[in-house]
N, C-alpha and C positions, 0 to 999 in steps of 0.2 A: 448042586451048583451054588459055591458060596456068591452071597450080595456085592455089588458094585462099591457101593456106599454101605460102611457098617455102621447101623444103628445103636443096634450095643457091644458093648465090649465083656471081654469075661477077667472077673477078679478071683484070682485066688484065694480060699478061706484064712488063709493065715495070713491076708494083706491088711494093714495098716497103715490109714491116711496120716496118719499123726507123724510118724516116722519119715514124711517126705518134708525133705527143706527145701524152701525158696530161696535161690539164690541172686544176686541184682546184678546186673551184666555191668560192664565201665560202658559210663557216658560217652555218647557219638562224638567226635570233635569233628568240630567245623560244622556244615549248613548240615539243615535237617535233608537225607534221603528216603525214599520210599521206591516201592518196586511197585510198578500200576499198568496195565495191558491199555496200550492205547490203538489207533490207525494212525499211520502216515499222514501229517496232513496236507501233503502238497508231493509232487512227482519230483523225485530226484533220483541224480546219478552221484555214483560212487566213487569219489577218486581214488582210492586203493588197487581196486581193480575195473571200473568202468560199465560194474551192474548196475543196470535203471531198477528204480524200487517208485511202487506206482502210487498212486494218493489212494487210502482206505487199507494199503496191509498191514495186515496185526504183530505187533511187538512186544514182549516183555522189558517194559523201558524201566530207567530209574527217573525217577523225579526229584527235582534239587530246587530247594525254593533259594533264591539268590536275595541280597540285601538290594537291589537296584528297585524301584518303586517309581511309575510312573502316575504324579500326582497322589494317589491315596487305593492304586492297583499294583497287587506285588506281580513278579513277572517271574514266571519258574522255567528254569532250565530240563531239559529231558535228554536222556542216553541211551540210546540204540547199538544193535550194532548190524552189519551186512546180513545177508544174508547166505553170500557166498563166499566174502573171504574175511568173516567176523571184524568187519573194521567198524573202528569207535565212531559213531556220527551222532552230532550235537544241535540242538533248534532247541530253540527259546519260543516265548510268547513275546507279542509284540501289540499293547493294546492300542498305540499311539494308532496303528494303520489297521486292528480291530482282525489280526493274521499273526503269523508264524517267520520267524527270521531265522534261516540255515546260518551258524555259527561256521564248524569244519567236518570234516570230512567228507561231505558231500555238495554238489552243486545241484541249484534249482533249478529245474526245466523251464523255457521259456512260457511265458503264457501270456498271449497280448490283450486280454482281457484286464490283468492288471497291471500292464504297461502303461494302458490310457486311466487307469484309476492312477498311478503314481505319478502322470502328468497332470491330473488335476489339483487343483490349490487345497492345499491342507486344514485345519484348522487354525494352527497354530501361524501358518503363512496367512490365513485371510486377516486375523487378526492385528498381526505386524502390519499391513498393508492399511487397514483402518485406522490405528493409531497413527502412521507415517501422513496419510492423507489429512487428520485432526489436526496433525500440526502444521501441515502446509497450507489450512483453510485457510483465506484472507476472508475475517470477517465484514470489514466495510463496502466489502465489493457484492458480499450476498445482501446483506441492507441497502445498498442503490436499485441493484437486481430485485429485489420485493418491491421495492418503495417503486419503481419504473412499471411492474406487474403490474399492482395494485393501481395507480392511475390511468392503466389501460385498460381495466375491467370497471373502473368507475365512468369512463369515458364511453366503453360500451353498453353499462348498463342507462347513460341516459343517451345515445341513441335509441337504443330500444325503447322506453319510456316514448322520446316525442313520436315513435312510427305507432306505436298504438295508441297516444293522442291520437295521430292524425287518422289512423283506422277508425278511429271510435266518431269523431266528427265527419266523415265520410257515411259510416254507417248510418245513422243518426239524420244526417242530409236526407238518405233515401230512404229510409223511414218516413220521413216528415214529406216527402215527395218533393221535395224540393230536386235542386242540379244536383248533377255529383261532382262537379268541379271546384275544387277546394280554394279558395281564392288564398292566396300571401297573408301574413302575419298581419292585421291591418298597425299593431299595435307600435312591431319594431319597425314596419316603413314608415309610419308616423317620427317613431322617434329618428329616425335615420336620417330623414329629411329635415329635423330641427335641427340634426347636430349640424348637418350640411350646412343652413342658413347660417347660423351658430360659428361655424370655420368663416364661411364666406365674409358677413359683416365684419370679423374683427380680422382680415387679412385687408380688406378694404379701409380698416380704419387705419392698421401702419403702414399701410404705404401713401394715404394722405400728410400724415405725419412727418414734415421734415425739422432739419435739427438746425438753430438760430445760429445769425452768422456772424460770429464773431470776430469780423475784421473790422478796421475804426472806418465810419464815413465822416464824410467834410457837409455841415451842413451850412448852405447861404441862406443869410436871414437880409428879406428886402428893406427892414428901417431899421432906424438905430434901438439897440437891446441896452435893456440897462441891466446892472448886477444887481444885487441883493441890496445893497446899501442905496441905491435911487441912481447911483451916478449914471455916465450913458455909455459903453464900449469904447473904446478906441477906434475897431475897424467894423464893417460892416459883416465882415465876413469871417467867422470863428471857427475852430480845431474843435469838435464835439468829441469825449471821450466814448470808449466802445456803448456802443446802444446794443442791447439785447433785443430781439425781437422775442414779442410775447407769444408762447405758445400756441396753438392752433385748439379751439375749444375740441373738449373731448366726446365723440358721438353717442348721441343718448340711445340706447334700444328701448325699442316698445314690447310691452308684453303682447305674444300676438293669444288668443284667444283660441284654444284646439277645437276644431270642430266634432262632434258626436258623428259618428258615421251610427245607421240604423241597421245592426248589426240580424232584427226580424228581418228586416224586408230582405233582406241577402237572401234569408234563409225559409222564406217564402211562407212567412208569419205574417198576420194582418191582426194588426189593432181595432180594438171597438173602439168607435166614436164615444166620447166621454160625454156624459148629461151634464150640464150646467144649470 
């Protein structure tokens, strides 16, 4: 039983390699082909005659690299044919969507798996959408938007601050066995109540204050006035030009002298009596 695959071959004794010429075929024109066994790679029907040809069957295709180039990937065409009534069917590469594009003779069978892939946003779509949205950014409105943030988180960060103040001097209270009832700031109802006095006395000083009255009076003098020169008036009784009334003196404040509150004894602290 002759081999499957021959190993070796038989030569003639009177064969000579010398005597064989190499000869150079004419140049392919147009795109490079090649013949390569590939599978289907997607389930398609046939429009020649309306045979389904299934994803994975084997073909002896040709292969056609094409000049079209998606960014710095070449994208090769392939040629099949039926398998019932030898019709031409044509798919490409398609790296953009990382799959295969049915050119002609045959149509793709539905597949809703990549229905909802081809409804979602592309790369090239997300990218558009980023740049579109860069240019319609108003940037003065995100810097009020930060600058409004940012004084809201410094507003809460000293909330927080005075509630652990005031934890801390609560604790601290009962520790020391004193109350636990934290009395008022003594410092700003101090100061609160000087502003008050402070408002009061000087609403009380303008409304003593009134404005001089400058209309002319008639003043009667009961003896005779003389002028400048010694002589004596004519009449007893003279037209005084407008008298201004003199202001109302201005109210002096006193320094009032703040009292020390004994901020121990609140806190139920006792002093040693001092030696002298």
């Amino acid at each position: 039983m002759s081999e499957r695959k021959v190993l070796s071959k038989y030569y003639p004794p009177d064969f000579d390699p010398s005597k064989i010429t190499r000869t150079r075929g004419p140049k392919q024109a147009g795109p490079k082909v090649q013949v390569v066994r590939l599978m289907a790679p997607f389930s398609m029907k046939c429009l020649h005659c309306g045979e389904y040809i299934y994803k994975g069957r084997k073909f002896n295709a040709r292969k056609e690299t094409t000049d079209i180039k998606y960014y710095a990937i070449t994208i090769y065409r392939f040629y099949i044919r039926c398998t019932r009534c030898s019709g031409e069917i044509t798919f490409k590469t398609d790296p953009a969507n990382m799959d295969y594009e049915c050119e002609r003779g045959a149509k793709r069978n539905f597949e809703p798996w990549r229905e909802a892939k081809l409804a979602e946003e592309t790369e090239e779509q997300r990218l558009d959408r980023l740049e579109r949205e860069e240019a319609e950014r108003d940037v003065m409105k995100e810097l009020e938007a930060k600058t409004i943030d940012a004084k809201t988180e410094m507003a809460i960060a000293d909330a927080l601050d005075e509630i652990r103040s005031r934890n801390a001097r609560i604790e601290k209270a009962e520790k020391d066995g004193g109350t636990t009832a934290v009395e008022r700031d003594v410092v700003g109802e101090e100061r609160r109540r000087q502003e008050e006095e402070d408002a009061e006395a000087a609403r009380k000083a303008f409304e003593s204050k009134k404005m001089p009255d400058l209309e002319e009076e008639i003043i009667e003098m009961d003896g005779p006035s003389t002028d400048g020169e010694g002589s004596v008036a004519s009449s007893p009784t003279m037209s005084a030009s407008t008298v201004a009334m003199p202001p109302p003196p201005v109210p002096a404040f006193k320094r009032q002298v703040k009292k020390k509150k004994d901020f121990s004894a609140a806190l139920g602290i006792k002093k040693k009596p001092s030696l002298v």
